[in-house]
N, C-alpha and C positions, 0 to 999 in steps of 0.2 A: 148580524145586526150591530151598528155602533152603539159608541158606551152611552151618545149623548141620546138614540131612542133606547137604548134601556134604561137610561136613568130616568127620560120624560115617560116610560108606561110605566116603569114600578111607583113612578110616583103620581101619576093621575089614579094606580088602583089604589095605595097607598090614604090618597085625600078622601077616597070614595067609600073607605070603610069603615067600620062603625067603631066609635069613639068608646074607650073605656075609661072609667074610673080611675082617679089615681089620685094620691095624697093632697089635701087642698093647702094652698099657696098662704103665708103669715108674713106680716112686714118684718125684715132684717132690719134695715137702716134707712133712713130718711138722711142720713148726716146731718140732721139741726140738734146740735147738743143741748138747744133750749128747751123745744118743743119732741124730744126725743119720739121718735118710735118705730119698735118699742120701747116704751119705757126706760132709763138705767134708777141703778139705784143711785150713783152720784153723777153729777154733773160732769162731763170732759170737755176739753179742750184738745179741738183738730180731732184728730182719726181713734179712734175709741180702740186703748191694745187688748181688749180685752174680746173684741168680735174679730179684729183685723190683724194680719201680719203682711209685712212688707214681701214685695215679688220685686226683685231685679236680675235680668239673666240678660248677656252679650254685652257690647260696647254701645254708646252714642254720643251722639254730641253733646246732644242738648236731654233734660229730664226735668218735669213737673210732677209733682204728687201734693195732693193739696185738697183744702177746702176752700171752698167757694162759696160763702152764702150756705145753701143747705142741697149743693152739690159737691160728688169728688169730683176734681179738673186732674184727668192725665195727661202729659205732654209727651213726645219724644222725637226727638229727630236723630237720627242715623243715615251713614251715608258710608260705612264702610263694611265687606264682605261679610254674611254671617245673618244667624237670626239672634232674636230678643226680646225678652218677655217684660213688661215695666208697670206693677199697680198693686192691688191687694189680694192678700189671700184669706178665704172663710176659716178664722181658728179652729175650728171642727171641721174638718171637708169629710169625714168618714159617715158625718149625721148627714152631710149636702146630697140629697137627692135629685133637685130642683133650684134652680137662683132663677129669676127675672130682677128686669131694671129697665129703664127709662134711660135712651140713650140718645145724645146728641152731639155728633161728629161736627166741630164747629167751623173745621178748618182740615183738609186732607192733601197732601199730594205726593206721588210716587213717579220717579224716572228713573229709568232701568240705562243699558250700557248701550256705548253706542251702534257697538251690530247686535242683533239678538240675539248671536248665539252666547253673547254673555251672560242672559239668563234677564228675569223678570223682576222686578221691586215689588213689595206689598206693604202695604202699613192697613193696620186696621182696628180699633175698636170690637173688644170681643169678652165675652163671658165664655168660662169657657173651664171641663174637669178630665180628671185623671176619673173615671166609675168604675171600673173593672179590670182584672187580667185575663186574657181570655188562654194562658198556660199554667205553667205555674211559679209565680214572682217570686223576685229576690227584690230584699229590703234594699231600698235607694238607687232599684233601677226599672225605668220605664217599659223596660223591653216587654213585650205582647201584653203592657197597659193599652186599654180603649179609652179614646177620648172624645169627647164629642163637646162643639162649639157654634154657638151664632153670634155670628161678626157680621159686622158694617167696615167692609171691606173699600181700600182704594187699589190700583194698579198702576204700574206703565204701561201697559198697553190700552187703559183707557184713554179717547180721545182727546185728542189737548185739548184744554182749556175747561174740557167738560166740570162742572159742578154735582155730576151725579155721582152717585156712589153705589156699589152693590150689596144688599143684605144676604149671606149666603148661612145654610146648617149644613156642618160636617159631622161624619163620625167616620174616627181615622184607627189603624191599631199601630202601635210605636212596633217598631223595626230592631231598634237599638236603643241601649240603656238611656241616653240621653233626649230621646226620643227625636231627632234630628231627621231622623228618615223617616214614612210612613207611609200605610198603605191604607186608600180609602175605603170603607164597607158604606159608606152613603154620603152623597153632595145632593143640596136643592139649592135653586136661587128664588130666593122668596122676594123680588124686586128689585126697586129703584129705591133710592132718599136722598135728597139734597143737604149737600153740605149747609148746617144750620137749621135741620128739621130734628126733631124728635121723635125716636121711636121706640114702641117696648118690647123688650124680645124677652122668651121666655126661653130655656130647654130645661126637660124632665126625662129622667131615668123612668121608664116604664119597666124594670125588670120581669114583674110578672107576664108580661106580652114578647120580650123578647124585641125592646124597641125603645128607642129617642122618642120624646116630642119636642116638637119646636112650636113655634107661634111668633109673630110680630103681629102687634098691634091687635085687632080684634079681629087678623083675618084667620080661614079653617087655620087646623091646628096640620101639623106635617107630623109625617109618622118616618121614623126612621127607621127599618127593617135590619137586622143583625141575626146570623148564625152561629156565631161561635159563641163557646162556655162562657157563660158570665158568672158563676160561683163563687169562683176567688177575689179578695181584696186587692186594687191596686198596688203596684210595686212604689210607687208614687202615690202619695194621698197630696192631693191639691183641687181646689176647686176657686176659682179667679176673676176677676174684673180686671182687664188689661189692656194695655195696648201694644199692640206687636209688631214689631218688622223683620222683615227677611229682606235682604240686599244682596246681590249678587256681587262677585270680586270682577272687576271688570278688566279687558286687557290693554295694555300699555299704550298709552294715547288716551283712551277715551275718556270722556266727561267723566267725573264721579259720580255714581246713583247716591238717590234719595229717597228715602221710608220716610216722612212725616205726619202727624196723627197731633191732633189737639180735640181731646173730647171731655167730654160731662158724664159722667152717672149718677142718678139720683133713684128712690123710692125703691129700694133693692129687699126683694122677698125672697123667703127659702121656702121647702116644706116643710110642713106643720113642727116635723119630731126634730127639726134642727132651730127649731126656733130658739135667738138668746136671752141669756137668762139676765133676769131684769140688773 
């Protein structure tokens, strides 16, 4: 059987069963430092360090981190070999269960090398956590951390000119300490979105089920199936609103690829017990 029908039946039985309970969702941040919430107990100005810490990982050209009104705006543009991570991180991610937000890719596009065996561009808007080791971790390294993410993903091999973009949920297990390499235990493609739409993606640790959930927008919820230990605490505590790209190194001659990604996140909730303090 290919991977692409076992991935379409485990996830048609997947959607088809029965939903369980799990920690209910509390607003994190809104980024209006007016109208706060939750709540602070003093006023800030721009990114509150007391919820958020700064994410920058690989090279790029160009980088935005910012408020906007009573959104965060990520930018980044890269064009040279390598990946990279560029946005914020949850100052507790060991309390982060669960993040949703409200996301809008405003602007996306990716070109890859000029033959393809030089490899693929991605840039993408993503929420996205270190939850588990599924051996047994060393401090400050990824290696058989489980990750799991939903992105609103661009490509090179998507068609030119196209405006759509894909919403996809992963749960990957890091390979190597830096977590550079990996292997997947579940991919869905939860649609289409047009550059310039709004969407809300949630993922939650269901550990008691032995599973991811995912959701965009208000459609079924996706269950992400995993068999290995989840016991241990990540080697890596991180849990992120980002934007990312991977670029391939292309060879001599060819055009230089491009990862670009301009988006928004607004109205960002956790679960309950990681909710911040006023």
């Amino acid at each position: 059987m290919s991977a692409m029908i076992r991935t379409s039946a485990v996830l048609a039985l997947l959607l088809g069963g029965t939903a369980h309970a799990v920690e209910p969702m509390v607003p994190y941040d809104n980024f209006n430092p007016s109208e706060s919430n939750p709540p602070r107990a003093t006023k800030v100005k721009g990114i509150d360090p007391a919820r958020w810490l700064d994410v920058q990982t690989g090279s790029r050209q160009q980088a935005v981190r910012e408020l906007a009104f009573t959104r965060l705006r990520l930018k980044s543009r890269a064009n040279t070999g390598g990946t990279g991570r560029y946005g914020l991180r949850f100052i507790q991610p060991s309390a982060v269960t669960a993040m949703e937000a409200k996301v809008r890719v405003n602007n996306a596009r990716s070109t890859g090398c000029e033959l393809l065996q030089g490899g693929v561009s991605q840039g993408a808007a993503e929420l996205s956590g270190h939850f588990f080791n599924a051996a047994t971790p060393s401090r400050a390294s990824a290696k058989d951390d489980v990750t799991a993410a939903i992105r609103v993903v661009s490509r090179s091999t998507d068609p030119l000119g196209s405006q759509d973009l894909r919403v996809e949920a992963h749960v990957e297990r890091c390979h190597d300490a830096s977590c550079t390499a990996r292997g997947s235990l579940f991919t869905a493609d939860l649609g289409q979105v047009h550059q310039g739409e709004q969407t809300r993606l949630r993922v939650q640790w269901d550990a008691a089920n032995d599973r991811f959930v995912f959701q965009r927008d208000s459609q079924p919820e996706v269950y992400g199936a995993y068999t290995v230990t989840d016991t241990q605490a990540p080697g890596i505590a991180s849990k992120e609103l980002v934007v990312s790209h991977s670029v391939p190194t292309c060879t001599r001659g060819s055009p230089s690829p491009l990862a670009y990604v301009n988006a928004y996140f607004h109205d960002v909730g956790v679960n309950q017990s990681a909710a911040p303090a006023p």
